[in-house]
Structures are given as structure tokens and as C-alpha cells.
C-alpha positions in Angstrom: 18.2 17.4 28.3 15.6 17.7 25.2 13.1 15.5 26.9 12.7 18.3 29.3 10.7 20.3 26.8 8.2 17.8 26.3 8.2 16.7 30.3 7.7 20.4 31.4 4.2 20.6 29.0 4.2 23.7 27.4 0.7 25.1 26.8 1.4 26.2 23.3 2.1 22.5 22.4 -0.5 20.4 21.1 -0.9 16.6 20.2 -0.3 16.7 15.8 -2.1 13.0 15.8 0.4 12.2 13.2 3.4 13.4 11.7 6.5 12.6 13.5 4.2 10.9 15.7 3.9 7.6 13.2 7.7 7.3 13.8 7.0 7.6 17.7 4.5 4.9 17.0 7.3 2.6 15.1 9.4 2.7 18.1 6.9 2.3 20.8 5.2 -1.1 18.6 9.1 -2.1 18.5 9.3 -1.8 22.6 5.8 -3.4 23.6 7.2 -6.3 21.5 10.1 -6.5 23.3 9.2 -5.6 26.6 6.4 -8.6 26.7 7.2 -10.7 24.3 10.8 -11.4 25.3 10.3 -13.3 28.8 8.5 -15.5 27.1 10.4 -15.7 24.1 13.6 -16.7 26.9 11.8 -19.9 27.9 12.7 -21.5 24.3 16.6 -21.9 26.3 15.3 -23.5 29.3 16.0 -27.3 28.4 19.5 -26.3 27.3 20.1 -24.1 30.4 18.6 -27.0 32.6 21.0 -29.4 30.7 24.4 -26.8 31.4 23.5 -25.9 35.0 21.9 -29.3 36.4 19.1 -27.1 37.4 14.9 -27.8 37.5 12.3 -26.3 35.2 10.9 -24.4 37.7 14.6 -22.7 38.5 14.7 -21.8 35.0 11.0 -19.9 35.2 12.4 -17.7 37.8 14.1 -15.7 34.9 11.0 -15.1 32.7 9.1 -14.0 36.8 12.3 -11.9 37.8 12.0 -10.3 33.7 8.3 -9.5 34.6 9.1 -8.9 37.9 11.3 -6.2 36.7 9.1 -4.5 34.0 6.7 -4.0 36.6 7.6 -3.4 39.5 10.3 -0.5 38.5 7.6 1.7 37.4 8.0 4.5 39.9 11.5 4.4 39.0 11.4 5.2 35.5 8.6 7.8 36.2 11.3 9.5 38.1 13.9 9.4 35.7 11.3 10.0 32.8 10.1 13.1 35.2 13.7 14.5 35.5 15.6 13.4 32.7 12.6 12.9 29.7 11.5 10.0 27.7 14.5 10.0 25.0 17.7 9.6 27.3 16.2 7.4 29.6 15.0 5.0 26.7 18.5 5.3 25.2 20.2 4.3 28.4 17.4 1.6 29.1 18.6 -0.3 25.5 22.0 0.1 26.3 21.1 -1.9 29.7 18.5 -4.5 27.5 21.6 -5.7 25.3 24.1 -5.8 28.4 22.2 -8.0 30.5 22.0 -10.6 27.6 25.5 -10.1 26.4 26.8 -10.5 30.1 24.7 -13.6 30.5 25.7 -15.4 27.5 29.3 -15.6 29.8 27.0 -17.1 32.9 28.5 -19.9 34.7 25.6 -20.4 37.3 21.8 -20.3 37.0 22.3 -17.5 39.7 24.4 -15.4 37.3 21.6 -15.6 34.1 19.0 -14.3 37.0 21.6 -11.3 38.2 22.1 -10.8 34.3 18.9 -11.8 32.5 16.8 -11.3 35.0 17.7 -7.7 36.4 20.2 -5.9 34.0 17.4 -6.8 31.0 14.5 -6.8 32.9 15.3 -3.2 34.1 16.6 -2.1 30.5 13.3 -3.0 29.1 11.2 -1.8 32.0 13.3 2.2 31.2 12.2 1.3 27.5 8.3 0.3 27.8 6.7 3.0 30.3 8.7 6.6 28.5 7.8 5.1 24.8 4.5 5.0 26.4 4.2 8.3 27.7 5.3 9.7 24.4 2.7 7.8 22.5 0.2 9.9 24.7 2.0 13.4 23.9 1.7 12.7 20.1 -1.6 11.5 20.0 -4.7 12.9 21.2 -7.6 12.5 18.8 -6.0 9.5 17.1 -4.6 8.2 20.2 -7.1 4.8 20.8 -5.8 3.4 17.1 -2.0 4.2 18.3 -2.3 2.0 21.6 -4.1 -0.2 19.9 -1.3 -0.4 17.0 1.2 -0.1 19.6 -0.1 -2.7 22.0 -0.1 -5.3 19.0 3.8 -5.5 18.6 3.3 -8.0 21.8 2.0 -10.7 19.4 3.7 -9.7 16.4 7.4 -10.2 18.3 6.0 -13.2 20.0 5.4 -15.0 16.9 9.0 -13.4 15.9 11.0 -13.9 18.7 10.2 -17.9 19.8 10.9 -19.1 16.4 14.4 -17.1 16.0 15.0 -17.9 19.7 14.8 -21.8 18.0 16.4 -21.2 15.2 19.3 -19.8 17.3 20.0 -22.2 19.9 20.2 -25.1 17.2 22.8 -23.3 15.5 24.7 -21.4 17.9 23.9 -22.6 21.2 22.1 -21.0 24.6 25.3 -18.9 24.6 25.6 -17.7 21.4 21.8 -17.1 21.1 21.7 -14.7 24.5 24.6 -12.8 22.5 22.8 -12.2 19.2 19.3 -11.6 21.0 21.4 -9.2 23.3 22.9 -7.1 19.8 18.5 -7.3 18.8 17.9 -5.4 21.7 20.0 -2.6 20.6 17.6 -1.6 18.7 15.8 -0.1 21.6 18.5 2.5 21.5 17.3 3.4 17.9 13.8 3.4 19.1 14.4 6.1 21.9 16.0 8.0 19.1 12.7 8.8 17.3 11.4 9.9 20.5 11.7 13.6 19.8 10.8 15.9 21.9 7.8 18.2 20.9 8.8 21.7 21.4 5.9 24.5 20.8 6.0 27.1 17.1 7.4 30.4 17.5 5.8 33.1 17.6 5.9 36.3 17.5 5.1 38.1 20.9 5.5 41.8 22.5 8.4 42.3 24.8 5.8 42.8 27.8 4.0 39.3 27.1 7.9 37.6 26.8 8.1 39.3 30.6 5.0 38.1 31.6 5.9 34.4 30.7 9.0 34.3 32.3 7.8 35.5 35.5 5.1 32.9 35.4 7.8 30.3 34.8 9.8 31.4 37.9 6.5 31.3 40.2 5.8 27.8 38.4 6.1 25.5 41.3 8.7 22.4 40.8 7.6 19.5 38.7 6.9 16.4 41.1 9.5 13.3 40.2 6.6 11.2 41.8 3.0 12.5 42.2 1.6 10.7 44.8 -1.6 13.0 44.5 -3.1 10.7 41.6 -4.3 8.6 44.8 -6.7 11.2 45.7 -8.1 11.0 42.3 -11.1 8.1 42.6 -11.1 7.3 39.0 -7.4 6.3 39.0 -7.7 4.4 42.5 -10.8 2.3 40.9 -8.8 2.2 38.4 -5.7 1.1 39.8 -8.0 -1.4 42.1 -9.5 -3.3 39.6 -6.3 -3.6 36.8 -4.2 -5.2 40.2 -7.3 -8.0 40.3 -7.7 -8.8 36.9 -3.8 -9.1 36.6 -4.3 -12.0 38.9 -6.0 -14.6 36.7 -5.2 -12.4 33.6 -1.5 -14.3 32.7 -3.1 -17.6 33.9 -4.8 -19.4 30.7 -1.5 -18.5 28.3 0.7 -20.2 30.7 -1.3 -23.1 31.6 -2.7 -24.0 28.3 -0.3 -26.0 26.6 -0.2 -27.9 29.4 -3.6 -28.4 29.4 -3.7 -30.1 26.4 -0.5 -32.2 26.8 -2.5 -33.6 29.6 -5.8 -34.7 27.4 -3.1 -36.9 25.2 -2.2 -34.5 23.1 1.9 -34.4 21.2 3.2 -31.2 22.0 3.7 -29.7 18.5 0.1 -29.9 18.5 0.0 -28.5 22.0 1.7 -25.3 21.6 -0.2 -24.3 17.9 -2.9 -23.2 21.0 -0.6 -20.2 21.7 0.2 -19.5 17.6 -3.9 -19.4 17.4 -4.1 -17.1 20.5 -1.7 -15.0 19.0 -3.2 -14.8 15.7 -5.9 -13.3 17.3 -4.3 -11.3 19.6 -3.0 -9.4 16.6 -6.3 -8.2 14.5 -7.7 -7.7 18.0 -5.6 -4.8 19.4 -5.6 -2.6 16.1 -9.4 -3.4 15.7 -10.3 -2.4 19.6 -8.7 0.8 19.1 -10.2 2.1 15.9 -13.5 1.2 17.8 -12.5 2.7 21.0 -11.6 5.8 19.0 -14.9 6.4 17.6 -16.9 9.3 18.5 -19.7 7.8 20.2 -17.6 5.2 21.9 -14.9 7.1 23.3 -16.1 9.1 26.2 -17.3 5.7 27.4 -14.0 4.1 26.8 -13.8 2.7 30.3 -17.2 1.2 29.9 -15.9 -0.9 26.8 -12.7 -1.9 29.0 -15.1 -3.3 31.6 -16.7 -5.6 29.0 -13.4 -6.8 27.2 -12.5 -7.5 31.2 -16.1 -9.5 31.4 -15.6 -11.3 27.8 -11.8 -12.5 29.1 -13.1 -13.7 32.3 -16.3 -15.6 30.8 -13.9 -17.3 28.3 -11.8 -18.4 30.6 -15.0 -19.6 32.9 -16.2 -21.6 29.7 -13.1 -22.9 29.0 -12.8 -25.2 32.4 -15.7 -27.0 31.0 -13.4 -28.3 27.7 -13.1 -32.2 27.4 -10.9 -31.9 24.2 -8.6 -29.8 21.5 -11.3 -28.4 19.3 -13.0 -27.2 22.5 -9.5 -25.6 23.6 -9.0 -23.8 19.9 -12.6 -22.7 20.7 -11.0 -20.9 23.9 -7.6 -19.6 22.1 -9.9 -18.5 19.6 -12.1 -15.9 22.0 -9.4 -15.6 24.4 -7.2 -14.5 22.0 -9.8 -11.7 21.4 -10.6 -10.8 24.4 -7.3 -10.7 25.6 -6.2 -8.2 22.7 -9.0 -6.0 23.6 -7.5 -5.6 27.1 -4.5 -4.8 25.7 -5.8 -2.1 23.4 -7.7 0.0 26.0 -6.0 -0.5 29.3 -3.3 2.4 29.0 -5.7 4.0 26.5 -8.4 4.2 29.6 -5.8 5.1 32.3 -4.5 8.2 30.2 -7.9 9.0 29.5 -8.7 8.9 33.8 -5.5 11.1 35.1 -4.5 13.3 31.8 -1.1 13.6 30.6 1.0 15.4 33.1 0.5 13.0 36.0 0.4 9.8 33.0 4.0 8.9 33.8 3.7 9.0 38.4 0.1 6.9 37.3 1.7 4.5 34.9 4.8 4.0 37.4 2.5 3.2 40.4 -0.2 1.2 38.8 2.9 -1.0 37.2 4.0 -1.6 40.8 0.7 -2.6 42.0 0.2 -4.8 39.2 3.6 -6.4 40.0 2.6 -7.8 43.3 -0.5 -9.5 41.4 1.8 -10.8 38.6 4.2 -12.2 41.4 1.0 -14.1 43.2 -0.9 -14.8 40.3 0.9 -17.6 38.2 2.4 -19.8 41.3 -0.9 -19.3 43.1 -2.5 -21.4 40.0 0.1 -23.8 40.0 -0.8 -24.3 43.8 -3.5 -25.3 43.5 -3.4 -27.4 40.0 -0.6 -29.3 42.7 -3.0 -29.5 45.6 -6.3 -30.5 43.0 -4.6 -31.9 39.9 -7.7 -30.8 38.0 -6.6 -27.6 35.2 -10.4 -27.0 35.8 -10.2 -25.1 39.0 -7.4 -23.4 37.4 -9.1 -22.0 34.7 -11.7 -21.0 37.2 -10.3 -19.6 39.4 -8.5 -17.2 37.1 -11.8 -16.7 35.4 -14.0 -15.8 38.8 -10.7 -13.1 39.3 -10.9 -11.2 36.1 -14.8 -11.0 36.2 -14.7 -9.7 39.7 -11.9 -6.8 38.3 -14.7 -6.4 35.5 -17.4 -5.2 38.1 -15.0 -3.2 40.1 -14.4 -0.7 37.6 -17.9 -0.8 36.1 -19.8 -0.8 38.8 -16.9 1.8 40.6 -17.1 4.5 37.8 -21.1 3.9 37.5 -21.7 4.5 41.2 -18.5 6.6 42.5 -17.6 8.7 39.5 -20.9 11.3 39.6 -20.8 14.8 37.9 -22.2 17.4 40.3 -25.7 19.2 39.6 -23.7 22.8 39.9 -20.6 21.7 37.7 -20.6 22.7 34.0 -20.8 19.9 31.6 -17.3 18.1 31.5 -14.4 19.4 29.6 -11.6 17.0 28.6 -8.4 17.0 28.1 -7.0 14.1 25.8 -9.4 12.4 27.3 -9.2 13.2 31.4 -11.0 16.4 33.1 -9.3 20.0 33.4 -8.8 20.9 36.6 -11.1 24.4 37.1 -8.9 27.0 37.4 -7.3 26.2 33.5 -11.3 25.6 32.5 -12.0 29.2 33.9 -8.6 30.8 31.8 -10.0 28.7 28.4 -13.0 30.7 29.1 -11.6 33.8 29.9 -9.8 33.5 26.2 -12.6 32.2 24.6 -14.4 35.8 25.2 -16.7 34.4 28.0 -18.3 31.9 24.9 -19.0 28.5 27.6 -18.8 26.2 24.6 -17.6 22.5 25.1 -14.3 22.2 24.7 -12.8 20.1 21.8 -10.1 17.0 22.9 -7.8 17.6 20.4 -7.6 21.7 21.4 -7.8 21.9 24.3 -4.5 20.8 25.6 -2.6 23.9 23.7 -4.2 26.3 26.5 -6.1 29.5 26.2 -3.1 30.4 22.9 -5.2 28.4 20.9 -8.5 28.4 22.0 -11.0 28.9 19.0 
């Protein structure tokens, strides 16, 4: 299939940091929307769905956990798929599976029926959607790549503030039913976003018959592409990594879900209560674009992972702070900086893991830290709401979640700081989009480059020893 060319990585491709690329970028800002916006965009049903099925609040949640559930925890699944089908097809299939869930649950006649429908069909049509657009925002960008998560990453708050409201609007005019069938013909436009998800294929040109030879015989001795690379776990960068991102997911979700509730409890009317999560929004929006035109700058970047440790710090601190707020200026206060802090998370977490494993084992990475972070996402949430039950103080809550994220904060500082060491006989570090060659392509560069052991460029480097300058 055409995603093929771009899955196999030719070495005579390389990143073009714009072009077709801002259309790649469209679609992938049009699936982080919907892939994390629409769980909690579903919740706006839940009084009408409790009214129709006779069912408890905390039934209804189970759709917006198995949605999440789903996103996450199918990650080695659609690195599979993505490594033998490619990005486009499997996105196309994925939005086909988005709209079908919600079109088959707008028919539900039990609570049971919305999570079979809801739950898996969408939560697994978004999950094929979210991790290939992705992996095709890190193809298409390389230099540039930083502002493009960070653009991408902020179609979560835009849709948010889109989606609730229509959601709203919806089910006052049409009903739960009626609004599950036009939300499921919105998600068809996932199909049109795996459309612009062209493959990149490498320029012609013009070779002798012996070097055509040469090539081919190369690609019949080119071992089989892994489905699933397992051997990213012997790479310490990605297991710190992969540590400390399953942590922080634990209190990470926390404050946005208790909030509101937070503030209903200090007297407040609800309209007033839920303006905390337009305000965190907001935020959230400038923050994301902002974080990656910083992260993208020259002297930042190669200590990209260093910034993610402090936007991990400046979350948890917030969050510390926040337990200590007696009233609703004091809670805008926290949306305010939470808000920020959580868009700078956003920004640079993929940006930093495709920066730690490179792009040919991005996808098997992305897929297995998404299933770590699943289990976390699974604990994380209930294990507040255990304890706010067993202390009925939103104090501990907020602290707990804070004392979490802080402690994922020093494990990947203090990790990469103390485990990740260069050593005294290696050659300076040579990246590619970000992530270190592996030797034997360092010693072909060099080889090309007429023995010249000059640092190599992140934007050049990827196309091989064809377009070394």
C-alpha cells in the first residue's frame, strides 16, 4: 500500500519542514482534537443517558475511561498495523470505525450497548487515527518539528472548547440519540484527515545501471521490518523515559477532573464552576504553540528533555499550591498556571520521545509507551476519587496528584542527568531528527563525506550518505 514507502524509510528521503507537510499538520491538529477532546466532550449526554437507562453517574463515566482506555492501551496495535500497512490506510479505516461506533450507539438500548459501541468501536477508531497522524508529523518535520507538536498538540483545547458546546447545543435540539448520530457523521472527517497523509516517496534520480544493481541487492539482504520492536527497551533513554511519562500520567488527569467539583463544594453555582475548565483551556491553547517555538530554538533544543522535566515540575508544584485554595479567585489562580503548565506537557512529550528513539522505532515506542500509560490512566482517576471518599477533603487530592507528577519530574531529570553519559572515546553526538545514529550509518556519513568528521546537521542527516554535504 503507499504508506509502505514512507514506513520502509528510504535514505534518499528527507524531512521538507513544510510543504505538504502543513496539510499533514491540518489533519493531525484535526485528530489530537478528537482523539482527546471527545471523551470528554461525551460527558455533556450523561444526565440524559442516566435519565433513558436508569443508570448512576459513575456508570455513565465508564464510557469516557473505556474511550481513554481505548486510545491508550491499543498502542502496540496500531504500531503493527501502521508498521505493515502505513499511516494513510490505517487512519482511513480508523475514521470509518470513529463514526460507526457513534452511529451504532445512537440505536443503544442498554448502557452496556453505548460501552460495546462508544466505548470500543470509537475508542479504537480514534486510537488507529491519533498514533499514525503522529508518526507522520515526525516524517514531515525535522528542523521545524517542536512548533508542529506544539501546533498539533493544541487542537486538544481548540475541539474541547468546540466540541462541549455543540455536544449542548445538540442534545437540546435533537436528543442523546440524534446528537451520537451527527457527532458520529463529525468524525468522518478523520477519513479526510488520513487522506492528506501522503506518503513521502524520495526524487529520482539519475543512477548507472551498476549502482541500480547494487541497491536492489542491498534491499534483498535488508532484513524484515519489525511489526513490534521490542528492542526500544534496551535503549535507557526510552525506558526513563517511558518510566517517568507512566508516573506523571497518574496525577496528571487528576486536577481537570476534580476541579469543578472542587469549587461546587466551596458554594459555588455550577455555571460558575465549570468557567474553571474554559480558563484552563484558554491557556492550554497559547501554551502548546508557544512551548514549541521555544523548544525549537537552537539553544534549547538539544536539551529538550531538560525543559520537559521543568514543565513536569511547574504542573506538579501548581497542583501542590493549589490544595492550599480557600476560594474561586485562588482556583482561577490554579487554572490559570495549570493551564500553562499543562500545555507545556503537551507540547514536548512526543516532541522529547521522538527526539530519544529516532524515527524508525517512533511508531513500536509510541505504541508501548501508550500502553504503559494506560495502566496509569486506568488507576489514576478512581484512585483520587478513593480517597476524596475515604477523606472527604479535595486537598489530599490535589496533593497527592501533585507529589506524583513532581516525582515523574525527577525521574527523567535526574535519569538522563545521571544514566544518559557520552563516553570519553565516542565522537561528539550526531543526531538524527533529534535521536543518536547508530555507528555503523555514522561511519558510512563519514565515509561519503570524504573522511571530513564534521557534526552532522538534524535536518540532513536523515537523507543518508546521498546527501551528505
Amino acid at each position: 500500500m503507499g504508506g509502505a514507502v514512507v514506513d520502509d524509510e528510504p535514505s534518499d528521503v528527507k524531512a521538507p519542514d513544510g510543504g505538504w507537510g502543513w496539510a499533514v499538520l491540518a489533519g493531525g491538529f484535526v485528530i489530537t482534537g478528537f482523539s482527546y477532546a471527545f471523551p470528554k466532550a461525551v460527558s455533556v449526554f450523561f444526565k440524559e443517558l442516566i435519565r433513558e437507562f436508569g443508570v448512576g453517574y459513575s456508570d455513565c463515566a465508564w464510557i469516557s475511561s473505556i474511550l481513554l482506555a481505548m486510545l491508550y492501551g491499543t498502542g502496540p496495535l496500531c504500531s503493527v498495523l501502521v508498521n505493515k500497512f502505513g499511516c494513510r490506510p490505517v487512519m482511513m479505516v480508523g475514521g470509518l470505525f470513529a463514526s460507526l461506533g457513534m452511529v451504532l450507539a445512537s440505536l443503544a438500548t442498554s448502557i452496556i450497548h453505548i460501552y460495546i459501541c462508544t466505548g470500543v468501536i470509537t475508542g479504537l477508531g480514534l486510537a488507529l487515527n491519533f498514533q499514525p497522524s503522529l508518526i507522520m508529523l515526525n516524517r514531515y518535520f525535522s528542523e521545524k518539528r517542536p512548533l508542529a507538536n506544539g501546533l498539533s498538540a493544541a487542537g486538544s483545547p481548540v475541539a474541547l472548547c468546540c466540541l462541549s458546546p455543540l455536544g449542548q447545543v445538540l442534545q437540546y435540539h435533537y436528543g442523546w440519540r440524534g446528537g451520537f448520530l451527527i457527532l458520529g457523521g463529525l468524525l468522518l472527517n478523520c477519513c479526510a484527515c488520513g487522506a492528506l497523509m501522503r506518503p513521502l516517496v524520495g526524487p529520482k534520480k539519475p543512477q548507472d545501471q551498476e549502482l541500480q544493481a547494487v541497491g536492489e541487492a542491498e534491499r534483498k539482504l535488508k532484513p524484515k521490518k519489525k511489526l513490534l520492536d521490542f528492542s526500544v527497551f534496551k535503549d535507557r533513554g526510552f525506558l526513563i523515559y517511558a518510566i517517568a511519562a507512566s508516573i506523571m500520567v497518574l496525577g496528571l488527569f487528576v486536577p481537570p477532573v476534580f476541579v469543578v467539583s472542587y469549587a461546587k463544594e466551596m458554594g459555588n453555582e455550577d455555571t460558575k464552576s465549570a468557567l474553571l475548565l474554559t480558563i484552563l483551556g484558554f491557556i492550554d491553547i497559547f501554551a502548546r504553540p508557544t512551548c514549541g517555538l521555544i523548544a525549537g530554538m537552537k539553544w534549547v533544543r538539544p536539551r529538550c528533555v531538560y525543559l520537559f522535566s521543568f514543565a513536569i515540575l511547574f504542573n506538579g508544584i501548581t497542583d501542590v499550591i493549589s490544595s492550599q485554595a480557600t476560594d474561586y479567585p485562588g482556583l482561577v489562580v490554579f487554572c490559570i498556571f495549570f493551564g500553562l503548565s499543562y500545555g507545556m506537557v503537551g507540547a514536548l512529550q512526543f516532541e522529547v520521545l521522538m527526539a530519544i528513539v529516532g524515527t524508525k522505532k517512533f511508531s513500536s515506542a509510541l505504541g508501548l509507551v501508550l500502553l504503559m500509560e494506560a495502566i496509569a490512566v486506568l488507576v489514576g482517576p478512581p484512585g483520587a476519587g478513593r480517597l476524596l471518599d475515604a477523606t472527604h477533603n479535595y486537598m489530599y487530592v490535589f496533593l497527592l496528584a501533585g507529589c506524583e507528577v513532581i516525582l515523574a519530574s525527577i525521574v527523567i531529570c535526574m535519569g538522563n542527568f545521571l544514566c544518559i553519559k557520552k563516553k570519553p572515546d565516542e565522537p561528539e553526538a550526531h543526531l538524527e531528527n533529534g535521536a543518536p545514529i547508530e555507528m555503523d550509518k555514522l561511519n558510512s556519513l563519514l565515509e561519503a563525506e570524504g573522511g571530513e568528521h564534521e557534526r552532522a546537521q538534524p535536518a540532513g542527516v536523515s537523507g543518508g550518505a546521498a546527501e551528505a554535504k
